[in-house]
NUVEXMAR-950158 format. One line per field, with one value per residue: residue in three letters; x, y, z of N, C-alpha, C in turn. Coordinates in steps of 0.05 Angstrom, whole numbers. Atoms other than C-alpha are relative to their C-alpha. Layout:
BEGIN
residuo <- c(ALA|...)
n_x <- c(X|...)
n_y <- c(Y|...)
n_z <- c(Z|...)
ca_x <- c(X|...)
ca_y <- c(Y|...)
ca_z <- c(Z|...)
c_x <- c(X|...)
c_y <- c(Y|...)
c_z <- c(Z|...)
//
This chain:
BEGIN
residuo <- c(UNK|UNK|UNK|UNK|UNK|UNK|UNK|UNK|UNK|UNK|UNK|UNK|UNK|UNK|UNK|UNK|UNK|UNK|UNK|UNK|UNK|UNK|UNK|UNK|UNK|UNK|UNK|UNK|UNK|UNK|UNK|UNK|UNK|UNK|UNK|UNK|UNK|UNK|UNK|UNK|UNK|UNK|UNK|UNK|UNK|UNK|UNK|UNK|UNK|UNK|UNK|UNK|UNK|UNK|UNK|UNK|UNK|UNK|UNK|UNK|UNK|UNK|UNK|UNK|UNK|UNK|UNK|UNK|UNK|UNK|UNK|UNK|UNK|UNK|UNK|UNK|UNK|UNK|UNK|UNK|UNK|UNK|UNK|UNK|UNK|UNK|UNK|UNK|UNK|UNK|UNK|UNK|UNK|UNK|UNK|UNK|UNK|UNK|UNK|UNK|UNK|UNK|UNK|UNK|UNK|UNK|UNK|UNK|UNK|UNK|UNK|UNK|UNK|UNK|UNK|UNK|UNK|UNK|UNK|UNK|UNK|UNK|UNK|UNK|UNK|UNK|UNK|UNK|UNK|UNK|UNK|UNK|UNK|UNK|UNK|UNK|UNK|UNK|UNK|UNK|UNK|UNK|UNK|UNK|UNK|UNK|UNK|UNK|UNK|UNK|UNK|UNK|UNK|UNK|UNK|UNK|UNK|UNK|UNK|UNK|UNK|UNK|UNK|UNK|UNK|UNK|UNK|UNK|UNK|UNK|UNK|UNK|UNK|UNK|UNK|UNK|UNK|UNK|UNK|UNK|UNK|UNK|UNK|UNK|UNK|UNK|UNK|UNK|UNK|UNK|UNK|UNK|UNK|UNK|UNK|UNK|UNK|UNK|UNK|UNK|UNK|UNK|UNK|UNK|UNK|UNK|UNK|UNK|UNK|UNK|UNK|UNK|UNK|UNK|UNK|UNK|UNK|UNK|UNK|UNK|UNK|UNK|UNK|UNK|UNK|UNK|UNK|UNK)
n_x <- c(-17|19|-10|8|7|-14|18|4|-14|-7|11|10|6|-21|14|3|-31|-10|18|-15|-23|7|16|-28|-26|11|-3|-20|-5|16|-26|-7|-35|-6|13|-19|-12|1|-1|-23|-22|12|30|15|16|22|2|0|-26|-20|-16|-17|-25|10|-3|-38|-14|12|-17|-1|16|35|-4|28|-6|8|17|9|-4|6|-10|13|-20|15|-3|-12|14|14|-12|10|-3|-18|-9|12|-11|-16|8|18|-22|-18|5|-1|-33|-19|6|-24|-24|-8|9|-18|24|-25|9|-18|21|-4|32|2|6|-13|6|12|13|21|11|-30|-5|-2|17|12|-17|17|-23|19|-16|-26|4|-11|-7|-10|-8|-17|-3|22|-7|-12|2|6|25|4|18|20|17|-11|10|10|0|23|19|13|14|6|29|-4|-1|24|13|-20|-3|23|15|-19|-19|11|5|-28|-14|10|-8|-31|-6|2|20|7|8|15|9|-12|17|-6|16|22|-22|7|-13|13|-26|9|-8|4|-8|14|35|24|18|-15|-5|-3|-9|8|-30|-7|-3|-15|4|-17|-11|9|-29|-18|16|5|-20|-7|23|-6|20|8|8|-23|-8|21|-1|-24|-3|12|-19|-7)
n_y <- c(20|19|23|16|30|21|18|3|10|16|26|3|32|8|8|-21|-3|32|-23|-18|14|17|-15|-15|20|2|-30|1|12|-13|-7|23|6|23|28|10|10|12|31|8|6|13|21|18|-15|-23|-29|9|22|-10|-22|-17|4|-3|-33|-10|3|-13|-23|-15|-19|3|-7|9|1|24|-3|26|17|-12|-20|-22|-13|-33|-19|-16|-21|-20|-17|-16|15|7|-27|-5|18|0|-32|1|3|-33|-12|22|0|-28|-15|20|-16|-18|10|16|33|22|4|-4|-3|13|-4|25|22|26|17|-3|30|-9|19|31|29|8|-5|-36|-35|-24|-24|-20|-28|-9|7|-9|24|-3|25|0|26|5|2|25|3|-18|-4|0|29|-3|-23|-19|-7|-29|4|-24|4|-22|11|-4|14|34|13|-6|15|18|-4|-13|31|22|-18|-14|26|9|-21|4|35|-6|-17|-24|-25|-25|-3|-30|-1|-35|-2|-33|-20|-18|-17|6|22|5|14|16|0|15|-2|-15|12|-14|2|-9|-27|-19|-25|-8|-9|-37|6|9|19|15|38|9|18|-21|-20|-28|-15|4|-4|0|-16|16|-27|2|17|6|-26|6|20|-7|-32|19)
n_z <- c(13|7|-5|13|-11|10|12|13|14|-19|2|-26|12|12|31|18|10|14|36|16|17|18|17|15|8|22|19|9|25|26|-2|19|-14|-24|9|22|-9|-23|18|5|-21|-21|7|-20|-29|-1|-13|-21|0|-2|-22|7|10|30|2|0|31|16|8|-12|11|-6|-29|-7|-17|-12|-17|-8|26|33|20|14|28|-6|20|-14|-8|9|-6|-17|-21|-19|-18|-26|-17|-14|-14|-20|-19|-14|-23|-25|-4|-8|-28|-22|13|-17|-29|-2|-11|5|24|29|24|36|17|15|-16|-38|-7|-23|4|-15|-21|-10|3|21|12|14|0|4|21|-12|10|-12|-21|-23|-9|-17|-2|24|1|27|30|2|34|26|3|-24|-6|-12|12|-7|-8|21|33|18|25|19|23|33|7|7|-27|-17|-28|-18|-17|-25|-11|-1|-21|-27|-18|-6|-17|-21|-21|-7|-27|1|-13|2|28|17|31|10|25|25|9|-20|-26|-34|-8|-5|-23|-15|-20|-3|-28|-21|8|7|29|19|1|23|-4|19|13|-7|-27|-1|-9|-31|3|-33|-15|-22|-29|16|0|26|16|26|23|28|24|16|6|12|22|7|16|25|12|22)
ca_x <- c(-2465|-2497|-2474|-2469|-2506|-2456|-2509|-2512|-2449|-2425|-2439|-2462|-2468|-2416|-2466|-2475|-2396|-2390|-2442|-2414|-2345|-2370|-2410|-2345|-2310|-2361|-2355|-2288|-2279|-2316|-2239|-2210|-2138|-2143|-2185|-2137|-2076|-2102|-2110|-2040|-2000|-2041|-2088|-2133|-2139|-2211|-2222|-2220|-2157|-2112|-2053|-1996|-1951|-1998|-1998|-1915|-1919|-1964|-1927|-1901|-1943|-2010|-2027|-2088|-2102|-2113|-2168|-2189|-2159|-2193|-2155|-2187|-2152|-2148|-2138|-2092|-2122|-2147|-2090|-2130|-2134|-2071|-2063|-2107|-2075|-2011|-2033|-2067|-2003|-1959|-1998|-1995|-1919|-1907|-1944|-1904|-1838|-1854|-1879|-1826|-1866|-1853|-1898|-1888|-1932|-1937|-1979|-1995|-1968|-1951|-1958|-2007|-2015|-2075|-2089|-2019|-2036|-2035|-2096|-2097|-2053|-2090|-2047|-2084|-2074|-2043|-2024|-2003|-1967|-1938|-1911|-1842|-1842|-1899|-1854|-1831|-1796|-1812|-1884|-1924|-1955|-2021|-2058|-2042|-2060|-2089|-2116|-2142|-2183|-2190|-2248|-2260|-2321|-2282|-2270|-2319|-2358|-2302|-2278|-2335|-2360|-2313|-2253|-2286|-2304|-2237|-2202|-2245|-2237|-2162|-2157|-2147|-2157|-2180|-2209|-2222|-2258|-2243|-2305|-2268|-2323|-2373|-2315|-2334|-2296|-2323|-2281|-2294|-2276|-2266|-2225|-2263|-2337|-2366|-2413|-2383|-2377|-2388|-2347|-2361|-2301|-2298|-2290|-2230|-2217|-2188|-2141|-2172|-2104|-2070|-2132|-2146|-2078|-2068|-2127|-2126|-2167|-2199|-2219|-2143|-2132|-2196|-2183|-2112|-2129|-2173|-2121|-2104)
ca_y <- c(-655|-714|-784|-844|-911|-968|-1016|-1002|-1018|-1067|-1144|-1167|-1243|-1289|-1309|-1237|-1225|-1293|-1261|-1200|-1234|-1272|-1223|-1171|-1242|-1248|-1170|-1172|-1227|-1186|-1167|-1210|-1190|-1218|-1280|-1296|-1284|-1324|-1383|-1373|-1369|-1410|-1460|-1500|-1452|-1416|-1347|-1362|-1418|-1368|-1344|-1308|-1355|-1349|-1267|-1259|-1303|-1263|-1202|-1150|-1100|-1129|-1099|-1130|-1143|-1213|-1217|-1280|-1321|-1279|-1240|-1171|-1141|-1053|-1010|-960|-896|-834|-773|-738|-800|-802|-724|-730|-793|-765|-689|-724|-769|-700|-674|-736|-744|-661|-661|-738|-701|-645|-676|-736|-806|-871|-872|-869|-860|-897|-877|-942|-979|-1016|-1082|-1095|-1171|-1159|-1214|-1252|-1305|-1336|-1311|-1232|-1169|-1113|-1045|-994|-910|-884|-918|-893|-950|-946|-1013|-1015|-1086|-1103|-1088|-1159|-1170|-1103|-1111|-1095|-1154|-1144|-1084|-1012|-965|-910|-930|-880|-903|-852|-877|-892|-921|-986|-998|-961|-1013|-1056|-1009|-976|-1055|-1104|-1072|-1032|-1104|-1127|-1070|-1072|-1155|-1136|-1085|-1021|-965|-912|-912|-857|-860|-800|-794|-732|-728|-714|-683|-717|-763|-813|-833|-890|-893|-966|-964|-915|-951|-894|-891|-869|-793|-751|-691|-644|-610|-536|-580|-597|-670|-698|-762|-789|-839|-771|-734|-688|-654|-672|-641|-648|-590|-625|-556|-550|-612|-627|-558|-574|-642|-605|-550|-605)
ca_z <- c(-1951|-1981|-1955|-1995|-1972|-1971|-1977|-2040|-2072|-2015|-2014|-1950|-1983|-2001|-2064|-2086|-2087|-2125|-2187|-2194|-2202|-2250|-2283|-2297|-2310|-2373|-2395|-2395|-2439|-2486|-2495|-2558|-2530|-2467|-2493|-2550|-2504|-2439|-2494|-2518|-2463|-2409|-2445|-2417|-2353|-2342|-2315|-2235|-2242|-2254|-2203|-2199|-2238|-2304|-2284|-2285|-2348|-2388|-2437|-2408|-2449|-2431|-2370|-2331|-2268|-2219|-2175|-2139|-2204|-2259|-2302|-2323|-2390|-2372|-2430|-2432|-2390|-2416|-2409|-2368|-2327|-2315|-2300|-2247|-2213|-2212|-2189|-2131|-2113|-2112|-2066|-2020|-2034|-2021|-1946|-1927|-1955|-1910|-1847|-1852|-1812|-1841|-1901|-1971|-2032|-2107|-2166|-2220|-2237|-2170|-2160|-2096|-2076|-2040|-2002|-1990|-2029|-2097|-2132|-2136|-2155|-2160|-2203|-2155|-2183|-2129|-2061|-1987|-1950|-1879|-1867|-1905|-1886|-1943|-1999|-2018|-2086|-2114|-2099|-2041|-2002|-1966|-1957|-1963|-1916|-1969|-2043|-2093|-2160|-2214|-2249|-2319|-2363|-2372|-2300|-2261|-2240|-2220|-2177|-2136|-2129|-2134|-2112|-2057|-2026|-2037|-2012|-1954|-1930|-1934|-1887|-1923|-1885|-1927|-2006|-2052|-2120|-2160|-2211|-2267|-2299|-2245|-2205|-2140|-2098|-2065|-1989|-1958|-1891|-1878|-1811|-1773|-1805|-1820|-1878|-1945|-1963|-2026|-2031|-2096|-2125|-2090|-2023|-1986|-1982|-1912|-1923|-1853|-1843|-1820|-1776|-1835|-1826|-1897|-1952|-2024|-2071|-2127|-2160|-2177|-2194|-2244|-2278|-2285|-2321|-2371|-2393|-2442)
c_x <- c(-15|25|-3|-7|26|-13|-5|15|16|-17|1|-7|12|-7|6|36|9|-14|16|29|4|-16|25|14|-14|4|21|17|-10|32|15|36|10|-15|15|29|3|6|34|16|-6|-27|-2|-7|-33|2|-8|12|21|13|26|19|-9|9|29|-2|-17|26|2|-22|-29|0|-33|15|-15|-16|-21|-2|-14|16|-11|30|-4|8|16|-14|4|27|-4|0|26|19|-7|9|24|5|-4|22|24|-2|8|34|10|-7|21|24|-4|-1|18|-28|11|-18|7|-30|8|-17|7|26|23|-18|-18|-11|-4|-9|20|-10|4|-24|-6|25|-8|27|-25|12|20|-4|21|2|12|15|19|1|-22|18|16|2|-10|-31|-12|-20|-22|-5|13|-17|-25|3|-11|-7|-11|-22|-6|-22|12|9|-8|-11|13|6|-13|-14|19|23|-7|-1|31|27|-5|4|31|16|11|-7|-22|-4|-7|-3|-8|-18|12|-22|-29|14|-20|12|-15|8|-15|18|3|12|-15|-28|-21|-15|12|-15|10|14|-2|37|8|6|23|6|17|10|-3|22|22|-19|-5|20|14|-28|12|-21|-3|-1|23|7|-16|7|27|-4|-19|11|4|-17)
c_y <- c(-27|-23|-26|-28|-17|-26|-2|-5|-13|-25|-12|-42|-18|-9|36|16|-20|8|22|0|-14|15|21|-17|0|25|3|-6|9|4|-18|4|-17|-31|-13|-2|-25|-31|1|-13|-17|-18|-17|3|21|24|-18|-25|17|9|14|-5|17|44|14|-19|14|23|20|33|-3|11|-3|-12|-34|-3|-28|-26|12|19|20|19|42|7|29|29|32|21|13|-19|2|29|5|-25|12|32|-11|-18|22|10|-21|3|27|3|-32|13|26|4|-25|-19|-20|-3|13|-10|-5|10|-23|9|-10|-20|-4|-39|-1|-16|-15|-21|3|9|26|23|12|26|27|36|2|-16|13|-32|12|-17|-13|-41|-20|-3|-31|1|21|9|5|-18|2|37|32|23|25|-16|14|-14|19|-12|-2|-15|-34|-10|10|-9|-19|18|18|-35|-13|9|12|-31|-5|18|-1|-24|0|12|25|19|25|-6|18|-9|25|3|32|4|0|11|-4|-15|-13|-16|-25|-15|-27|-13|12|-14|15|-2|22|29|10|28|7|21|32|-10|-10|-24|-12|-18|2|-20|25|17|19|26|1|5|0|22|-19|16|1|-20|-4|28|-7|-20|14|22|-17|-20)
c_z <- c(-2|9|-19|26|-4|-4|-35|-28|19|-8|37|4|-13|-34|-18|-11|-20|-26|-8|-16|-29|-35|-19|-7|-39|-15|-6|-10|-28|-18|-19|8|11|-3|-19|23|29|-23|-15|13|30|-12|10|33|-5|19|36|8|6|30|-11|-18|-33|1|-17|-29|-37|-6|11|-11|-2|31|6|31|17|21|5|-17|-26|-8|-5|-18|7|-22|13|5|-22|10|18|22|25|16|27|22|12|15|28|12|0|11|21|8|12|37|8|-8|22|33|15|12|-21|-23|-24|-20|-22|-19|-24|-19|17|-4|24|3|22|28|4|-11|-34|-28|-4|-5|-10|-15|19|-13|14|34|32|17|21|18|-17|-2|-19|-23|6|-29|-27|-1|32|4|20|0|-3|11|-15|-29|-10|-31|-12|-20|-35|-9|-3|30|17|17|17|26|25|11|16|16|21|17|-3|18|36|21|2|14|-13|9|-11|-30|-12|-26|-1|-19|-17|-11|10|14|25|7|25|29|15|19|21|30|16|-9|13|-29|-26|-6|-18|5|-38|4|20|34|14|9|24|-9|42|14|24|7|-20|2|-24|-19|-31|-12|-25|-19|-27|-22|-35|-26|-10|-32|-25|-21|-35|-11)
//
């Protein structure tokens, strides 16, 4: 089983988190949507001003996400995307449903305001929460114990980077990036700080919040989302 480095998509440098921010802040103005509506409905703010008020007054049919005052514009996902997000919270939801405990599972979009404050809400795929006392207002307020990220080419590197760090200084326990079309997932085990862990599709994946008494098959899942 091959391990992944976390050195190598981890920031270790408050400068090198402050570039890449900056760097997806520039790509994703490439975006004439979200660049035409930030100037509508909030002019005279720049990318890293924004907070939550500008967020809630943006249209309800733009859907982007807030991260340390920047805005990122998402596009809507790929079918297959979203077969495989919610295959992978049905399993989650069918073993808490049959094990009872006090958690509870979402798949996007959910709100997630990441850091209790004014500057981020993250729209994570699917999330495992165990702390009913989080939900505030509909949304859940600091971290959740379990996040999954189905990747796609338009947010990729946000979320193996960017997100991974943010997930991480927030106290998430547990991360998975779901690459479909390399069918691998990629866990990162941010409570226990062990070193992140490729699993290939024919393998069964542990959610490590419950001791590996909960596995997901990817095989299923991955074949599933391609029927269509």
């Amino acid at each position: 089983m091959k391990e992944h480095d976390p050195e190598k998509n981890s920031f270790t440098k408050e400068s090198s988190y402050s570039e890449i921010l900056e760097e997806l802040c520039r790509s994703d103005l490439n975006s004439g949507m979200l660049q035409e509506t930030l100037a509508e409905y909030r002019p005279g703010k720049r990318q890293g001003e924004y907070t939550l008020e500008d967020y809630r007054a943006l249209p309800d049919n733009l859907r982007v996400e807030l991260i340390d005052g920047v805005l990122f514009y998402m596009e809507a996902p790929h079918i297959r995307h979203q077969t495989v997000l919610t295959q992978i919270w049905k399993r989650f939801d069918d073993f808490i449903g049959k094990n009872g405990g006090k958690c509870r599972t979402w798949a996007a979009p959910v709100n997630v305001q990441l850091d209790c404050d004014e500057k981020t809400m993250v729209q994570p795929d699917v999330v495992i929460l165990c702390d009913k006392n989080k939900i505030q207002g509909g949304n859940i307020v600091g971290a959740p114990d379990l996040v999954v990220e189905v990747l796609s080419d338009s947010t990729a590197r946000k979320d193996m980077i960017l997100k991974k760090e943010k997930y991480r200084r927030a106290g998430v326990r547990e991360y998975w990036m779901v690459d479909r079309q390399q069918r691998r997932i990629v866990v990162c085990a941010f409570e226990k700080g062990m070193p992140d862990r490729i699993y290939g599709p024919d393998e069964e994946v542990p959610v490590g919040i419950y001791d590996g008494r909960c596995t997901v098959s990817f095989r299923e899942i991955f074949d599933y989302a391609e029927e269509w």
